[in-house]
C-alpha positions as CSV (number, residue, x, y, z in Angstrom):
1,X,0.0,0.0,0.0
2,X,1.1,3.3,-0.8
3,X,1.7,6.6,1.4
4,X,-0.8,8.4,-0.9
5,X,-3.6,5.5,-0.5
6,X,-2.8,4.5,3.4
7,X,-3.6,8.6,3.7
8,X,-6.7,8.1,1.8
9,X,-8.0,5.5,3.2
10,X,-7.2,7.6,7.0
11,X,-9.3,10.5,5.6
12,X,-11.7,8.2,4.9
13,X,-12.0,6.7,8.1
14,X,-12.2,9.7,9.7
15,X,-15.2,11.5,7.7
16,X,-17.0,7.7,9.2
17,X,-16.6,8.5,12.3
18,X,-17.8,12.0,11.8
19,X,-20.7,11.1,10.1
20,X,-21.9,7.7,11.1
21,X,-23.7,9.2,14.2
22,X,-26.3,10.5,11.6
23,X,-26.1,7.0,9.7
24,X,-23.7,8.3,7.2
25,X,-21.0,6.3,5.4
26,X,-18.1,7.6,3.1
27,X,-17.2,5.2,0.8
28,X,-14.0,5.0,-1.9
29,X,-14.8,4.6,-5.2
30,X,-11.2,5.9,-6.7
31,X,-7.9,7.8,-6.4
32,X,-6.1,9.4,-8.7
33,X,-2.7,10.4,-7.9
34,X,-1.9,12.0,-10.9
35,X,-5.2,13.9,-11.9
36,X,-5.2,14.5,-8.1
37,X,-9.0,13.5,-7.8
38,X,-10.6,11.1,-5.5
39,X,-14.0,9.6,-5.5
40,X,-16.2,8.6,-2.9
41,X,-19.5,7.6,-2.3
42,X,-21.5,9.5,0.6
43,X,-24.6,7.7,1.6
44,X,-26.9,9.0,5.1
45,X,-30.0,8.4,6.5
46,X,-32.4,11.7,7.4
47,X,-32.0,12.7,10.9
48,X,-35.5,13.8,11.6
49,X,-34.6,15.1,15.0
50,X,-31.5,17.4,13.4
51,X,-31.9,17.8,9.5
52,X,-29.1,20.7,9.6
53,X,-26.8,18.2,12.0
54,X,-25.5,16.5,8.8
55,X,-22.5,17.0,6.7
56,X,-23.5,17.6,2.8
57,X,-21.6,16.5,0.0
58,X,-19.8,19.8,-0.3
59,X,-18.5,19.9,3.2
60,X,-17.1,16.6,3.2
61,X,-15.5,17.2,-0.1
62,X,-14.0,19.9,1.5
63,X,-13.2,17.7,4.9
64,X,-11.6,15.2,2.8
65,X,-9.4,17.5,0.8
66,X,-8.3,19.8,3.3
67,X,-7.6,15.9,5.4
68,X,-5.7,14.8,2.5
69,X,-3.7,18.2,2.2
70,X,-2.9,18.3,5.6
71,X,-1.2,15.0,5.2
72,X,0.9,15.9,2.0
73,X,-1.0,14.4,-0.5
74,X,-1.9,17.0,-3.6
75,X,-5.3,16.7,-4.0
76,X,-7.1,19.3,-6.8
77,X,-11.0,17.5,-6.6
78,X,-13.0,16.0,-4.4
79,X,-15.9,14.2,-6.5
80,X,-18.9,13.0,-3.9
81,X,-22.1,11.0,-5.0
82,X,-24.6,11.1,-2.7
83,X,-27.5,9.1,-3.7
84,X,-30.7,9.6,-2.7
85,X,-31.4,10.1,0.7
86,X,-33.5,7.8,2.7
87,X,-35.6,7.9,5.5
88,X,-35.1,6.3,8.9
89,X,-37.7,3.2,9.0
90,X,-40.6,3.4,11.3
């Protein structure tokens, strides 16, 4: 394993941890070392009692970069699916 995917994969594992309270889980779907992009997918469940509590797409884009930055790894884009949202069961 590389340095550049070890880090990615500990930026990773921290956005879980900051969003699996709300149900949320950040997935890899690809890195890209030299077009400096990585790709995840960002799945989470509504949080009916806090719908402003959750990290969007944009944020953890922005989470993951600034992570991978802050760790030496040149990162120019942060691609994030988030597919559709669902709601908790009742």
């Amino acid at each position: 394993m590389t340095d550049a995917i070890k880090s990615v994969d500990e930026a990773i594992a921290l956005m879980n941890q900051m969003v699996e309270r709300d149900g949320g889980v950040v997935t890899l779907r690809g890195y890209d070392a030299d077009a400096q992009t990585l790709d995840v997918d960002y799945s989470v469940e509504v949080n009916e009692d806090c719908p402003t509590c959750m990290i969007d797409a944009k944020m953890l884009g922005t989470f993951l970069a600034d992570s991978l930055r802050s760790r030496g790894i040149p990162i120019e884009k942060v691609n994030v699916t988030e597919p559709q949202r669902a709601s908790p069961a009742h």
